[in-house]
N, C-alpha and C positions, 0 to 999 in steps of 0.2 A: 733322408737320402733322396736326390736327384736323380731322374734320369731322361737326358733329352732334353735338360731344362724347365723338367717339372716334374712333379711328385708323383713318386712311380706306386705311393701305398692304395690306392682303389685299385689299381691292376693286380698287386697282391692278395688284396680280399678278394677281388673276381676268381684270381684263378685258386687263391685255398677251396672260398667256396665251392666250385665247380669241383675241385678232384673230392674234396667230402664228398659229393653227391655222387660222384660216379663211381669210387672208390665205397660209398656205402651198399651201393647196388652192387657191386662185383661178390663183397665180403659175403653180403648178407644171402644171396643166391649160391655161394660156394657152401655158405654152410644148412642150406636148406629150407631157409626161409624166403618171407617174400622181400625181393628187391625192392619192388614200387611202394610198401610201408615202411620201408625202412630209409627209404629216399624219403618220404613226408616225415619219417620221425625227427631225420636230422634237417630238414627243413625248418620243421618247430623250433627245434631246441636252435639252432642259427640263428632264424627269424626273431624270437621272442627272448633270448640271451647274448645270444652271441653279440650281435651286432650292436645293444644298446651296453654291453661292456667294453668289449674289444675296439669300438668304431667308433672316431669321432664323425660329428652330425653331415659335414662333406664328402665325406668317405663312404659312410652309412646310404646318405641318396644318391651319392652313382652306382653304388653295390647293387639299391632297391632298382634303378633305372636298369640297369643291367638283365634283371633276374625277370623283371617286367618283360623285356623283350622277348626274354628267353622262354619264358611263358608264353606270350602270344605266340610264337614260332612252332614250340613243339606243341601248344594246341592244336594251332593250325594242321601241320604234322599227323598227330593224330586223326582228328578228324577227317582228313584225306586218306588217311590209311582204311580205317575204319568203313570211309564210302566206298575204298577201293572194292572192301572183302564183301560187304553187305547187297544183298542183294533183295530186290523188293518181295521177290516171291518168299524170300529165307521168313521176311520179316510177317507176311500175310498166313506163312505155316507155323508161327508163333506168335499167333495174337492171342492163345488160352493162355499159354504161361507168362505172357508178355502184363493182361491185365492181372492175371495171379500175384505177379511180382509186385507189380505195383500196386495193387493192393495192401498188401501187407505190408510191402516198405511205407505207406502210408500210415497205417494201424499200430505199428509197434512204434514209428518215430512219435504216434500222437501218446503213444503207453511210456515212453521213455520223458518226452517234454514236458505235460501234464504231472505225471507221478513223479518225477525227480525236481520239478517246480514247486511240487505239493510240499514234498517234504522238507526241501529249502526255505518254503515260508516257515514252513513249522516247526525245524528245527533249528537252522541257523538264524531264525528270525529276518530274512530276508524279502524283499520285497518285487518279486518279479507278479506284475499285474496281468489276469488273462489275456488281454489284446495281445499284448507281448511276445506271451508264451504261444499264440495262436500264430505269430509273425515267424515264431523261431520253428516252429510245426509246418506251418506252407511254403517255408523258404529254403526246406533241406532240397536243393540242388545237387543233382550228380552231373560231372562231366569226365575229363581225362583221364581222373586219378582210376574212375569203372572201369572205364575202356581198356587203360593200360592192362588193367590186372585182367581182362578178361583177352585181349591179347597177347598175353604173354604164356598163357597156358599152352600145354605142348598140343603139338600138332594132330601127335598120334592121338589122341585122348578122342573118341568117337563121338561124343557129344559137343565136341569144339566150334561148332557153326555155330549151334541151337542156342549155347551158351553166349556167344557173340550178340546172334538178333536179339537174343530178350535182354542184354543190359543196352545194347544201341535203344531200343523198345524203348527202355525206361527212360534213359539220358533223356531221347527226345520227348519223352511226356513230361520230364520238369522242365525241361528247358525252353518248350514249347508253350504251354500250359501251366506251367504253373511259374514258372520265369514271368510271363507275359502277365499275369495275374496277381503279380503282388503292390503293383503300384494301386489300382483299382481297389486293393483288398488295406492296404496302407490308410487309405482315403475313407473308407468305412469303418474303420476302427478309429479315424482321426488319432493318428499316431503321426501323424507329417509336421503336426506341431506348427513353430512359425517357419519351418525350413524354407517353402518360399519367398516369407519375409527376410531374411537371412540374405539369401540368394539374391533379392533387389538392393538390398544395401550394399552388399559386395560389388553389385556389380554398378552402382552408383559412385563407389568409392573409386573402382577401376576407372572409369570415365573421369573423373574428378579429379586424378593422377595422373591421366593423361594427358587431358585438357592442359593440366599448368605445365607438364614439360612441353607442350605446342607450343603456351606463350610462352616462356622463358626460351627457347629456341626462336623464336619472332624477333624478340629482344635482343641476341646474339647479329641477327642478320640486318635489321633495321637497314645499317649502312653498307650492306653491300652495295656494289656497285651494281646497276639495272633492275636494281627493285620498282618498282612503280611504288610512290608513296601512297595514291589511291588502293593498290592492291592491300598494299600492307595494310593500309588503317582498316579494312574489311574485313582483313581477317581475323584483326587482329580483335576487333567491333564484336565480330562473328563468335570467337573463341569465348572473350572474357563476358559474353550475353551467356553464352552455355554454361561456362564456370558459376556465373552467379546463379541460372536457374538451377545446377546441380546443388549446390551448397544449401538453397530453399529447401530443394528434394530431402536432403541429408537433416536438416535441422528440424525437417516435417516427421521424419520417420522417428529421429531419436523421440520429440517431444510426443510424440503419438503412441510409441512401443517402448515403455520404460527397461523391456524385457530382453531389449539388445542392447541392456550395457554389458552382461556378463562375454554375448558374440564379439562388442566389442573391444572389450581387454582381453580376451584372448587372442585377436586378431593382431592387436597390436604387437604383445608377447610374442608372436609369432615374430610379424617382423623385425622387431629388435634382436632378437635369435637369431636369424637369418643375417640381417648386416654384421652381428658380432664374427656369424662365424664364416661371412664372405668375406668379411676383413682381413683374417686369419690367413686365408687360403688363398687373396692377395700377394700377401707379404712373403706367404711360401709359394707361390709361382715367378715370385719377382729376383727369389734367393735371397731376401734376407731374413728369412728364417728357415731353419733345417727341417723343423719339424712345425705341426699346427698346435697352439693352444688350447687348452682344453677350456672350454666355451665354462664362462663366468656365469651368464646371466640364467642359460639352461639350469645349473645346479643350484644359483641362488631362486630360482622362481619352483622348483620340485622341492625344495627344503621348507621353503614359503608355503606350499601346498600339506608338507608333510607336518608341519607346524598349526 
């Protein structure tokens, strides 16, 4: 289906999406429960079902683009709310319960990581290694989803300030401190791996993709009229000097890091995915096709995987 001369199904998933979420908050609040867990429950079940059955991969990332926004917005949102109500002195007359809190969210998340890690090696025979488990321990981050719930509680309720400052309290101690501390903390556990090596190739590759659509655009223009030949051969000089020292760059890294060939077939995987299923969604913006196909190469490289 068409509309406006182009496919109207991501506006469909937007706006299902959206009435689920608002419509799960109305339901779940009428019947006495909490709205804001019930909005993440069907978040989950969306986010991690919905979209990879229901949604093909074009659909799926302007859904994800969509909801991205929508995110940064009502964080933003909130946390303007949040600075509205909070006041410094609220937060200086709750700095015992503020480190109490945080305390303890610290101690049971290390009793819950630890012991549930424990017993996942030892039962399901898995293998989560303590650095790990020590990354997934420093990294429980609170934001929105605290706040929301601790502003939504009623008004009347006589302790409704007290309760506000100490979850503001904590947000800002992980997000402060312990947000700011996990790259540092990553680096001493040597858990970064080659991700910076990774991050050089990529973005070697980037340049090296660039470069050649510079010349092949050079190439196109050669004979315009009021080019200066001198201009053109420099730059042209200029571009294919950088192409060659990039492609050194690239053939230094492979033969040096045998350990991004897996970075690189997955990289490529990728963009074969991506042309397959901008192809698709080509052909359905142009009308001649009604609907998008269902991406080949996705299902033959997860079957390959599952095999």
């Amino acid at each position: 289906m068409q509309w406006f001369g182009g496919d109207c199904r991501p506006l469909k998933e937007q706006s299902l999406t959206l009435v689920s979420a608002y419509g799960t908050y109305l339901i779940t609040e009428d019947l006495g429960g909490s709205g804001v867990i019930g909005v993440v429950t069907t978040g989950l079940i969306l986010g991690n079902f919905g979209s990879r059955i229901g949604m093909n991969p074009r659909t799926r990332t302007i859904v994800t683009e969509f909801w991205e926004f929508l995110s940064f917005f009502v964080n933003s949102i909130v946390f303007l709310l949040i600075g509205d109500q909070i006041r410094f002195a609220i937060l200086g007359e709750n700095l015992g319960p503020i480190a109490i809190t945080i305390g303890a969210m610290i101690l049971t998340r290390a009793i819950a990581i630890y012991g549930l890690s424990f017993l996942s090696n030892r039962v399901a025979k898995s293998d989560i290694p303590v650095p790990d488990q020590t990354i997934l321990w420093w990294g429980g981050l609170r934001g929105s989803v605290s706040i929301a719930l601790a502003l939504s509680m009623p008004v009347i309720l006589p302790e409704r300030e007290e309760i506000i400052a100490t979850v503001f309290g904590v947000v800002l101690f992980t997000l402060l401190f312990q947000g700011l501390t996990i790259q540092p903390l990553l680096k001493a556990l040597n858990l970064l791996g080659n991700q910076p090596l990774r991050e050089h190739y990529a973005e070697a590759i980037a340049r090296q993709t660039a470069f050649q659509r510079v010349l092949h655009y050079l190439e196109k223009i050669e004979t315009r009229p009021g080019i200066d030949p001198e201009f053109y051969g420099y730059q042209t000089a200029l571009v294919q000097g950088k192409l060659t020292s990039l492609q050194t760059e690239i053939a230094r890294l492979v033969d040096e890091h045998p350990d991004l060939q897996g970075f690189i077939v997955g990289q490529v995987r990728s963009e074969l995915q991506a042309i397959e299923a901008e192809t698709y969604a080509e052909f359905v913006r142009a009308g001649q096709l009604n609907r998008e196909l269902s991406p080949f190469l996705q299902q033959q490289m997860a079957e390959g995987k599952d095999d």
